[in-house]
C-alpha positions as CSV (number, residue, x, y, z in Angstrom):
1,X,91.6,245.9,20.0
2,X,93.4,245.2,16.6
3,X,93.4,241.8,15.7
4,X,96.4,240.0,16.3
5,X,97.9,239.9,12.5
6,X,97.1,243.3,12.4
7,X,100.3,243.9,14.5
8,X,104.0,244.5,14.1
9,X,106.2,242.2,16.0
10,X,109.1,244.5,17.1
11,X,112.3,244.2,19.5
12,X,112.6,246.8,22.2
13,X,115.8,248.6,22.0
14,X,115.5,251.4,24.9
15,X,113.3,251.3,27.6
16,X,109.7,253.3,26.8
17,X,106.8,253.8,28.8
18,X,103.4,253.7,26.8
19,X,99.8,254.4,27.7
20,X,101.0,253.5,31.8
21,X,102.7,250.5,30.7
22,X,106.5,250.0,31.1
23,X,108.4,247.9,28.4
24,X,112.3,246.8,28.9
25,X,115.0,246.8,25.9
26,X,114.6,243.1,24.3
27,X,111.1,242.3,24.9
28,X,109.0,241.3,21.7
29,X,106.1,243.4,21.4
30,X,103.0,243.9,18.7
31,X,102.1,246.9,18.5
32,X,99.5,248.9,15.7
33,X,101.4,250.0,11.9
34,X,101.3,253.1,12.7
35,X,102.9,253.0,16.5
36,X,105.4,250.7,15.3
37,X,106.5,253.3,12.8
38,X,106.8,256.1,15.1
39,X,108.8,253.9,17.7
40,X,110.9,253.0,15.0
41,X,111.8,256.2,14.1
42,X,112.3,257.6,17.7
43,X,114.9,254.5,17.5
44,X,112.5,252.7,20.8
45,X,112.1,249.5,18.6
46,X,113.4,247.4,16.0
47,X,111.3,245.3,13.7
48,X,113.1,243.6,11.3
49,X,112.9,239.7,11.3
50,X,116.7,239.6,12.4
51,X,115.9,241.8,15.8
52,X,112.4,239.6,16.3
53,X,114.5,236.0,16.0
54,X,116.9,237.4,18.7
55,X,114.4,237.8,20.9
56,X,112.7,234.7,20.3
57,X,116.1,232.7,20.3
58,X,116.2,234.9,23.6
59,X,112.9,232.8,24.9
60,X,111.1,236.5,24.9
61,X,107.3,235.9,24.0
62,X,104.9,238.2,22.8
63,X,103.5,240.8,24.4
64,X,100.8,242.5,22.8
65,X,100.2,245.8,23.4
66,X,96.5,246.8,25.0
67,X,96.2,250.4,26.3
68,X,93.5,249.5,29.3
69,X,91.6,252.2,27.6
70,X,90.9,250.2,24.3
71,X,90.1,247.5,26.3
């Protein structure tokens, strides 16, 4: 699994289901660059540091994202 600073904090906008696993809109998530990117441009997730502050301020906590198949 990637290390942990090798992931990109992002809010959840939509709801999305990845690799069997079901997120809700404002959850905090880390998730790889690259899966990040393409959420971001499906319009799935936000990661700027004003979208990630709301859901802290929120009390969401980090969930990071683990495919049982890397694991």
């Amino acid at each position: 699994m990637a290390a942990k600073k090798d992931l990109v904090s992002v809010r959840v906008l939509t709801a999305v289901r990845l690799d069997d696993i079901d997120y809700r809109a404002d959850q905090l998530v880390g998730f790889p660059q690259a899966l990040a990117e393409s959420l971001e441009k499906s319009g799935s997730v936000d990661p700027h540091k004003d979208a990630v502050a709301y859901c802290k301020a929120q009390g969401a906590e980090l969930i990071e994202h683990s495919p049982e198949s890397e694991e």
